[in-house]
TORVOTOR-240971 format. One record per residue: residue in three letters; chain; x, y, z of N, C-alpha, C, O, CB in turn. Coordinates in steps of 0.001 Angstrom, whole numbers, always signed. Each point is the difference from the previous one (the first is absolute). Glycine has a CB too. Layout:
> aa, ch, n.east, n.north, n.up, ca.east, ca.north, ca.up, c.east, c.north, c.up, o.east, o.north, o.up, cb.east, cb.north, cb.up
> ALA, A, X, Y, Z, X, Y, Z, X, Y, Z, X, Y, Z, X, Y, Z
...
END
This chain:
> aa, ch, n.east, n.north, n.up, ca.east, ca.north, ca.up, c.east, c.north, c.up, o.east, o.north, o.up, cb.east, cb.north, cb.up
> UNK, A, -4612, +19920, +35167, +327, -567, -1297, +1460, -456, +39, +884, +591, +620, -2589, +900, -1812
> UNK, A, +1859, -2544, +507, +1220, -768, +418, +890, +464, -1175, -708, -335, -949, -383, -1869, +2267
> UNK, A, +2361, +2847, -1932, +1005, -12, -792, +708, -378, -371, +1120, +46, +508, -1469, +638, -171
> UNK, A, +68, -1271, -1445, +1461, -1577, -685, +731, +709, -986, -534, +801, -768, -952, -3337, +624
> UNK, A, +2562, +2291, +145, +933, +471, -1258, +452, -1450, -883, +622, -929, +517, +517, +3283, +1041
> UNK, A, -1543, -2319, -2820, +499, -1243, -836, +1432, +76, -507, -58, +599, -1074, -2270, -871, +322
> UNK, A, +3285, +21, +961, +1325, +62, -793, +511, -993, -451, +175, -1122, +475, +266, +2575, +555
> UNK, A, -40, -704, -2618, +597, -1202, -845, +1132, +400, -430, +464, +988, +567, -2366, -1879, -1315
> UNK, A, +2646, +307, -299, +1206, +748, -1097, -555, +1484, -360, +47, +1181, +343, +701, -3650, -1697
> UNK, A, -1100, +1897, +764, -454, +1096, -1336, -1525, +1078, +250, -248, +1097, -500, +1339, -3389, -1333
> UNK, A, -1943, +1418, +2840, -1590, +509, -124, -646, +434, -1521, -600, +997, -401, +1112, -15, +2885
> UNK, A, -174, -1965, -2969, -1109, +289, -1292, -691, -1223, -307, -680, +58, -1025, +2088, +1668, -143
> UNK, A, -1410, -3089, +1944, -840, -796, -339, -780, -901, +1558, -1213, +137, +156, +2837, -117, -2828
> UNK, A, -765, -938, +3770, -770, -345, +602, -278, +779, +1529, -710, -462, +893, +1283, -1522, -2501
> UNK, A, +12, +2994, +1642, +157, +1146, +1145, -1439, +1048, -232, -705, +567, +834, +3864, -591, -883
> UNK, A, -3217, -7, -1258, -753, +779, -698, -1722, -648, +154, -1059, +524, +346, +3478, +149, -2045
> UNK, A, -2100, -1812, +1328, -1142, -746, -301, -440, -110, +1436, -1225, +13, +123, +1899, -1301, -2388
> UNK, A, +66, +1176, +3468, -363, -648, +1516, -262, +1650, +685, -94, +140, +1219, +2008, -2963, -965
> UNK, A, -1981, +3615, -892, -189, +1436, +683, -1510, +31, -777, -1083, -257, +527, +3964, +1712, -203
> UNK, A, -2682, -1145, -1436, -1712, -107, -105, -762, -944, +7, -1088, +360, -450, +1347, +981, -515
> UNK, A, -243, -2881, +1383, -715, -844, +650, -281, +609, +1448, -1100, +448, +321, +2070, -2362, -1790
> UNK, A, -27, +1887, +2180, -370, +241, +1333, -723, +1179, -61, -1089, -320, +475, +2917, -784, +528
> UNK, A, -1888, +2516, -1362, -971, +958, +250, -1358, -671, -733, -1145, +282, +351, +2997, +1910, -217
> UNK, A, -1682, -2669, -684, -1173, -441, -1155, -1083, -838, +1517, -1031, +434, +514, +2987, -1160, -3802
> UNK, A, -1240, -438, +3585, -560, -911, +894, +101, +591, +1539, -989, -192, +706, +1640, -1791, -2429
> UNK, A, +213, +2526, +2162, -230, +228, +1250, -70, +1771, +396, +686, +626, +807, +528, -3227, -478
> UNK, A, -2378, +3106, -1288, -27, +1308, +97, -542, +625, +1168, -550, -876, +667, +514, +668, -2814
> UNK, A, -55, +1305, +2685, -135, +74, +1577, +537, -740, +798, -576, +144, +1078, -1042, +482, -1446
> UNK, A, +2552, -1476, +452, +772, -630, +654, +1211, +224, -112, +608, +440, +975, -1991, -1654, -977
> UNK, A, +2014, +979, -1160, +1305, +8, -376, +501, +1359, -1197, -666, +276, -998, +344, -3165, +1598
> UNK, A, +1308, +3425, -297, +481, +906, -996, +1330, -721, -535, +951, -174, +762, -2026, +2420, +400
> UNK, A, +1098, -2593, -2288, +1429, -371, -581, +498, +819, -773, -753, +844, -485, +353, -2790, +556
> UNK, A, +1504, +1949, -344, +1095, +383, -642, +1348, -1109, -764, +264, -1163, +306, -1134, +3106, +1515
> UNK, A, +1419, -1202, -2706, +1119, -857, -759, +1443, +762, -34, +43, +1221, +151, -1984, -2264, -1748
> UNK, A, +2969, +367, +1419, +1089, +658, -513, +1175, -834, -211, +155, -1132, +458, -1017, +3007, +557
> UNK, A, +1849, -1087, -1901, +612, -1272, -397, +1528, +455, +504, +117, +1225, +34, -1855, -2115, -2330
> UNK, A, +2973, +122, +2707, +1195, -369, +130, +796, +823, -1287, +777, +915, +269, -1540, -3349, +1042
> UNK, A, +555, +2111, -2433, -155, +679, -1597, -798, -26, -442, -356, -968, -672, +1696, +691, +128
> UNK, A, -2135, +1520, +734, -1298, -239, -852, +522, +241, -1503, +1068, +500, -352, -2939, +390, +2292
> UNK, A, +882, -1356, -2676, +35, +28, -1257, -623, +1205, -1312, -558, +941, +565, +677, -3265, +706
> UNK, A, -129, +2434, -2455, -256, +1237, +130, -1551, +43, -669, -379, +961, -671, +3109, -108, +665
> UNK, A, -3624, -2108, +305, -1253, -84, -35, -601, -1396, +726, +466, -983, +575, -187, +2543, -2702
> UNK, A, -1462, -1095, +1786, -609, -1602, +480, -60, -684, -1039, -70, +323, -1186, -1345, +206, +2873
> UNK, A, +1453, -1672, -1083, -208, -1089, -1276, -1203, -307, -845, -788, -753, +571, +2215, -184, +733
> UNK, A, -1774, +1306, -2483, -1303, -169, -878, -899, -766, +877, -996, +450, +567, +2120, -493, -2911
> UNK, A, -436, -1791, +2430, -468, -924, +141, -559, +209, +1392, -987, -729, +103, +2349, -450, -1810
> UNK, A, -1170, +1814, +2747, +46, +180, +998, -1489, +628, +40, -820, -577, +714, +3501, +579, -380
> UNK, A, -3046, +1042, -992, -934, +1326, -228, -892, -1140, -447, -973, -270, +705, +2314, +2905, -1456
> UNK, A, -1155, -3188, -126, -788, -822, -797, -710, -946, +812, -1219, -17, -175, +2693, +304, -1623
> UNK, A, -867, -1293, +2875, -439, -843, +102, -977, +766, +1291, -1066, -484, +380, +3003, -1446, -1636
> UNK, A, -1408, +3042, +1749, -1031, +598, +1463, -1630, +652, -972, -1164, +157, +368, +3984, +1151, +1784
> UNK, A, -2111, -1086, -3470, -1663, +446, -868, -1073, -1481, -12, -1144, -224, +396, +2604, +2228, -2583
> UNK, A, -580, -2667, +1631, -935, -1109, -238, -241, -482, +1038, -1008, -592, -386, +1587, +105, -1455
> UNK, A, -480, +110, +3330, -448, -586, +1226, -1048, +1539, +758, -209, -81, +1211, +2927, -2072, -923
> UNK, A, -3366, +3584, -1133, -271, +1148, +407, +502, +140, +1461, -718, -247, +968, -1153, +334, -2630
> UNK, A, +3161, +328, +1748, +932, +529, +1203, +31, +1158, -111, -43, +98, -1226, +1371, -1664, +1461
> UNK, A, -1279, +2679, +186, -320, +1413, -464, +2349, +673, +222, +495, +167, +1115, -4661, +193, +340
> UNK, A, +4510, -275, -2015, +1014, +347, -133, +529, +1721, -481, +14, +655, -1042, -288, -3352, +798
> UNK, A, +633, +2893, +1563, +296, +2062, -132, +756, +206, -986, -174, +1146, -416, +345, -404, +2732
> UNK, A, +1112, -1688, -3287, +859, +715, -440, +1310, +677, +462, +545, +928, -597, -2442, -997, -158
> UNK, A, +2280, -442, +1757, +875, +197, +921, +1118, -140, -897, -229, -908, -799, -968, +178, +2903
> UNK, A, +1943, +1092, -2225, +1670, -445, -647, +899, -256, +731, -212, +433, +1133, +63, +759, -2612
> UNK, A, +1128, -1732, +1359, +1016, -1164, +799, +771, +1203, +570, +372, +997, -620, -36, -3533, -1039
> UNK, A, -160, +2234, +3032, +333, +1102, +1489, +1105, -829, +535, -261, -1174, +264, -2315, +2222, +628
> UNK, A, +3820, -582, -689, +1034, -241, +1024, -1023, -107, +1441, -1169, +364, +130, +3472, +1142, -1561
> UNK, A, -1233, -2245, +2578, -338, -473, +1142, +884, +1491, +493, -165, -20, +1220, -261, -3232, -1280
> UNK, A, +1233, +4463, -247, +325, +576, +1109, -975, +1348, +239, -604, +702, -810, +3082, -1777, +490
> UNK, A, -2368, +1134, +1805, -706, +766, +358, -1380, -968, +980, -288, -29, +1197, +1375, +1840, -3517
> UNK, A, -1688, -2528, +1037, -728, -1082, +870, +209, -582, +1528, -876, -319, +804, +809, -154, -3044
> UNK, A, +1238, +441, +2365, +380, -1009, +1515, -121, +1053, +1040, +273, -314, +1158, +1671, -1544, -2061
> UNK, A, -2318, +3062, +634, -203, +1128, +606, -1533, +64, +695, -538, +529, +972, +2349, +472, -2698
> UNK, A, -2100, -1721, +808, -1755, +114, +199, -711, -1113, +755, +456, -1136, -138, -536, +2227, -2096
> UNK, A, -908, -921, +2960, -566, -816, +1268, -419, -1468, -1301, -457, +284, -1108, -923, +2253, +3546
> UNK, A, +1580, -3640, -2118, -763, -946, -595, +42, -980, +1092, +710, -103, +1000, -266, +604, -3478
> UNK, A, -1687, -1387, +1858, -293, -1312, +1374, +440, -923, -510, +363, -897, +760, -2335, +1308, +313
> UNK, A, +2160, -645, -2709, +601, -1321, -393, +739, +321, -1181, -528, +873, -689, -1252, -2362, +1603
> UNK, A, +2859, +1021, -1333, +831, +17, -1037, +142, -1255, -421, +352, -940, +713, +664, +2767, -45
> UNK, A, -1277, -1876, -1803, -275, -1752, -510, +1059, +461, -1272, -214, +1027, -645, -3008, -2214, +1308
> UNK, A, +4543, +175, -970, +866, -176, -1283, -894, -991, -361, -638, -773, +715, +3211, +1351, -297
> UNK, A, -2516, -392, -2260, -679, -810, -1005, +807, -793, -228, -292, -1195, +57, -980, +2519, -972
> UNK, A, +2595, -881, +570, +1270, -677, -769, +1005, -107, +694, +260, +813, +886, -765, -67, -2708
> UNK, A, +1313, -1856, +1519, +1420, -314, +733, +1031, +1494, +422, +435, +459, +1055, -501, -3032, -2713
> UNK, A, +143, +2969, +233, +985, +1223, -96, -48, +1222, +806, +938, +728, +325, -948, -1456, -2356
> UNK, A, -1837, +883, +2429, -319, +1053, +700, +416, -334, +1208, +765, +734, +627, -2464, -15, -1898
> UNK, A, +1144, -2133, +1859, +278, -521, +1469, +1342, +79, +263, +299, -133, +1187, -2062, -1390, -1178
> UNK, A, +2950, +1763, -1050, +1278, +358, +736, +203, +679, +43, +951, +209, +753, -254, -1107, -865
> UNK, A, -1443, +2364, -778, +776, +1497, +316, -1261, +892, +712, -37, +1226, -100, +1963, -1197, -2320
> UNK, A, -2581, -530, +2887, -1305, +659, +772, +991, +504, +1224, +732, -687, +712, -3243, -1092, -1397
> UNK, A, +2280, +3274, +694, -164, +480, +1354, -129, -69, +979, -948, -722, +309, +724, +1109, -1092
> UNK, A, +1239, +441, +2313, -988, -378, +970, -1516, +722, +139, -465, +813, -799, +2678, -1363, +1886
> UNK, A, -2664, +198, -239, -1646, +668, -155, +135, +574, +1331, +621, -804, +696, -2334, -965, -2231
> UNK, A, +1354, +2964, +2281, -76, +143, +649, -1861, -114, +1145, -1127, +82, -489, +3814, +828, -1065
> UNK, A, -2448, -1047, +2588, -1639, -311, +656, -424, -924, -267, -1221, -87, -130, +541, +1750, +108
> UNK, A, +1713, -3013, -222, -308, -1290, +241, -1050, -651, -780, -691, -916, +445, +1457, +1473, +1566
> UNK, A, -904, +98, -3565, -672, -1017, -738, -156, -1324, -182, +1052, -619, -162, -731, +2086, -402
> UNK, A, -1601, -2260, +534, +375, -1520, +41, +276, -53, -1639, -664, +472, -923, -1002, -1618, +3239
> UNK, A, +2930, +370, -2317, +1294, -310, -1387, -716, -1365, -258, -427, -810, +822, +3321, +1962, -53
> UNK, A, -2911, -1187, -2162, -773, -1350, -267, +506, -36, -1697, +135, +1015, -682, -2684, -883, +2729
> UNK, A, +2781, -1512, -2519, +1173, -450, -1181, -1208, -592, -637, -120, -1135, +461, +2887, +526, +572
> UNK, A, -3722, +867, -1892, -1142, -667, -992, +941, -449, -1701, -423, +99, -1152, -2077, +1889, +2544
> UNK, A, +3385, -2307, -1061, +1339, -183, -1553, -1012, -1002, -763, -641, -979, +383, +3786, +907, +800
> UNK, A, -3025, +680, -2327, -304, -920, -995, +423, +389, -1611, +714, +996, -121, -2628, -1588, +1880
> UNK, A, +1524, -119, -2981, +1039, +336, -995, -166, +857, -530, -1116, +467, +223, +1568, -2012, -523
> UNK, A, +332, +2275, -611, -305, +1205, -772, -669, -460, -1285, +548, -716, -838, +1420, +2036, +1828
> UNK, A, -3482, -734, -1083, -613, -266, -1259, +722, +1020, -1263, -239, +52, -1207, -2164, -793, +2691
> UNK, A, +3097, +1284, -871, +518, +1167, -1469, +1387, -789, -382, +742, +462, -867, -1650, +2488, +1802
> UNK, A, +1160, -3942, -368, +1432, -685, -832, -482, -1276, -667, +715, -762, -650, +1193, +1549, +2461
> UNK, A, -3414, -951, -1536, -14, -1055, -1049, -88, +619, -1511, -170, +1174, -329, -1009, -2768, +2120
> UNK, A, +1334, +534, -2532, +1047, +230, -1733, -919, -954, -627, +35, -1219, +164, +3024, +1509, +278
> UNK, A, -3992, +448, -1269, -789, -737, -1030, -1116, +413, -862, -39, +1197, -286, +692, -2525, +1699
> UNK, A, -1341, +749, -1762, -770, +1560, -397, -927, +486, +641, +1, -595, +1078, +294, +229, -2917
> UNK, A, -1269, +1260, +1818, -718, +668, +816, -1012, -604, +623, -164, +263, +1191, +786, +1270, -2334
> UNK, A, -1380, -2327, +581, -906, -1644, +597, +802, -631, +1434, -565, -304, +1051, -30, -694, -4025
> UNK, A, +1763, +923, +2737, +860, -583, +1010, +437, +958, +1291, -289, -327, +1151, +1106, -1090, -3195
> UNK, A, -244, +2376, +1791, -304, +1551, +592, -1173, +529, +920, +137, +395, +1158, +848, -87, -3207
> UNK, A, -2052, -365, +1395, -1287, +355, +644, -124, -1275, +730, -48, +237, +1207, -1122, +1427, -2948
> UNK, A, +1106, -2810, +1503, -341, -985, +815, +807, -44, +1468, -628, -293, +1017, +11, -874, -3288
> UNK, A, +2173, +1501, +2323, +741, +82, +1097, -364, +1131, +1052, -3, -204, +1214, +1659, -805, -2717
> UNK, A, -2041, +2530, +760, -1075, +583, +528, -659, -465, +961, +187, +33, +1216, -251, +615, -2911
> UNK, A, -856, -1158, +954, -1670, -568, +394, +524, -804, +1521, -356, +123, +1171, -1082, -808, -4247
> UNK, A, +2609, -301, +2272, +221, -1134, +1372, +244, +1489, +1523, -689, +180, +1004, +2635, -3118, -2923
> UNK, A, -1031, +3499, +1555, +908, +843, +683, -1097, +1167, +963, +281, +594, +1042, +1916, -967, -3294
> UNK, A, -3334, +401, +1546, -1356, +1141, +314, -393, -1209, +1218, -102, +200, +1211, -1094, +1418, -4126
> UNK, A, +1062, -2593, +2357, -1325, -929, +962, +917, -625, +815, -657, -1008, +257, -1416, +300, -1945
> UNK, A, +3253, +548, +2365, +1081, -357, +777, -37, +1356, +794, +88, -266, +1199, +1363, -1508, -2828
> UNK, A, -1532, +2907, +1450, +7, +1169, +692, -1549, -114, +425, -165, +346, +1170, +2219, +1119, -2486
> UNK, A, -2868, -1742, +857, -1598, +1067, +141, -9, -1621, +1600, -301, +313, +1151, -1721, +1302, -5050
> UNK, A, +2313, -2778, +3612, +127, -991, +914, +357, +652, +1224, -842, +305, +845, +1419, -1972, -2466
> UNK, A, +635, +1886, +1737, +984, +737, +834, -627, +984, +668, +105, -13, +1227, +1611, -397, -2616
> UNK, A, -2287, +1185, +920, -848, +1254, +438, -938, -258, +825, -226, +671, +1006, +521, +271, -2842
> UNK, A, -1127, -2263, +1367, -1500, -377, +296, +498, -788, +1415, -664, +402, +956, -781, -727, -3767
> UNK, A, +2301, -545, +3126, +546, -149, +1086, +599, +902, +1053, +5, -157, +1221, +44, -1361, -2566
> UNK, A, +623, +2824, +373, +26, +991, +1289, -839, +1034, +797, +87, +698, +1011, +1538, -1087, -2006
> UNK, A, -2793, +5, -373, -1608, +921, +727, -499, -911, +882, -778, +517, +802, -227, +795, -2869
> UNK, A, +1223, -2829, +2249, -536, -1019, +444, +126, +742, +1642, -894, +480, +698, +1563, -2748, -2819
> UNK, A, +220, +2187, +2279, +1578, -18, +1276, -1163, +725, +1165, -967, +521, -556, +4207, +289, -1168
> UNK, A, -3230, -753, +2887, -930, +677, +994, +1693, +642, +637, +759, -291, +924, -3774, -1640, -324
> UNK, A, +2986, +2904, -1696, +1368, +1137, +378, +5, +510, +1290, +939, -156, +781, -913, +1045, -2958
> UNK, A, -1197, -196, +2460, -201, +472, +1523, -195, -863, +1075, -219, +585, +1061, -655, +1059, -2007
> UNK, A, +885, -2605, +980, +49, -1225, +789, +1315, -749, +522, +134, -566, +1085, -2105, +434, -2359
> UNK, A, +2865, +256, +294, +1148, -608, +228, +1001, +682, +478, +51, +1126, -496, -682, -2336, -922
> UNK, A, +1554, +958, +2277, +1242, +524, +859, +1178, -120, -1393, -94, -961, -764, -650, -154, +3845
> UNK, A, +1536, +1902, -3234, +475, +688, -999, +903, -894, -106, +537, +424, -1023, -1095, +1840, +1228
> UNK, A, +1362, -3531, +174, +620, -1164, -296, -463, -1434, -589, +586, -870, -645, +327, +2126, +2217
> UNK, A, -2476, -1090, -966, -784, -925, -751, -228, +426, -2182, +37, -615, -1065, -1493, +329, +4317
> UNK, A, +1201, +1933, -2656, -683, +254, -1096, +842, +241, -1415, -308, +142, -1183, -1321, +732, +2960
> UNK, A, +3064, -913, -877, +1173, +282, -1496, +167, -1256, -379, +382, -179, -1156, +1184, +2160, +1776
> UNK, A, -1838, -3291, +354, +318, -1103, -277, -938, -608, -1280, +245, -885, -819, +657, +807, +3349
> UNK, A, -1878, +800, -2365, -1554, -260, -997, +64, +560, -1070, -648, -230, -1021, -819, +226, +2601
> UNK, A, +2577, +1076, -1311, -244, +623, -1812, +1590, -292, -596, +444, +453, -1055, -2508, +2113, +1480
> UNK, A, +2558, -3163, +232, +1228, -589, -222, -790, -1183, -819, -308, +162, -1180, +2094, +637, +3433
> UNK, A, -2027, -1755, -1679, -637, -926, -307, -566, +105, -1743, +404, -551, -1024, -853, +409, +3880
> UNK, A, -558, +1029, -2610, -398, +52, -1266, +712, +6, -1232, -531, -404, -1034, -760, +1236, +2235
> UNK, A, +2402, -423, -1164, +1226, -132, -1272, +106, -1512, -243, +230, -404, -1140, +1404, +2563, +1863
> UNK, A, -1744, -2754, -5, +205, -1102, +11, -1237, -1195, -475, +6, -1211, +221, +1704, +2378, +1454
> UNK, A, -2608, -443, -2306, -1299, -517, -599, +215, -165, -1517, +277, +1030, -615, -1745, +153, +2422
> UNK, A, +1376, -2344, -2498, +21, -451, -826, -1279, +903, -1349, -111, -448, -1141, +1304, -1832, +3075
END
């Protein structure tokens, strides 16, 4: 079983959301995890909300610092957000490091229609992301090809 750690700022919205996609979709395969740079001192409603309405099964996890983490064996460490990708850790045992940046749905400003919708965008930009890295023939590839591939994927529209 392969071990990803999601890190963001805060882990209460798209760190959150890309940890229980991936167990959701690549169960027996993949174990994920989240944590945040500063975590925050919950998850984000909108966040909870939008993994109910797409039925994502979500533990309830609350927003977890990254220390201690870099301690622990993982195969991939994927940053969500800019802020994380500069204060991320080293990792030790050569995790493949991979930058999936995209915007923060919790700073959009409007009312809650507008909110949930950045969500929604922010859920199906991740669940994408994911579905390309279940794609990947992981055990197949020589470990320069394969960071190059999930590198890559950040880079998907």
């Amino acid at each position: 079983m392969f071990r990803v750690l999601f890190v963001c700022t805060g882990n209460s919205a798209r760190s959150q959301m890309a940890e229980a996609l991936l167990n959701w979709k690549g169960r027996g395969r993949f174990h994920a995890e989240s944590a945040g740079s500063r975590p925050a001192d919950r998850v984000n409603p909108h966040a909870i909300e939008t993994l109910r309405e797409y039925s994502i099964p979500w533990s309830g996890r609350t927003p977890r610092g990254i220390d201690g983490l870099e301690r622990e064996p993982w195969d991939f460490v994927v940053t969500v957000c800019d802020r994380a990708k500069e204060s991320c850790p080293i990792f030790p045992g050569q995790p493949i490091l991979a930058h999936w940046g995209m915007a923060d749905p919790a700073d959009v400003e409007g009312s809650d229609a507008a909110k949930q919708a950045a969500f929604r965008d922010a859920f199906l930009l991740i669940s994408r992301r994911i579905d390309l890295l279940l794609a990947l023939p992981i055990e197949k590839l020589e470990r320069l090809a394969l960071q190059a591939r999930v590198r890559a994927i950040g880079h998907q529209p």
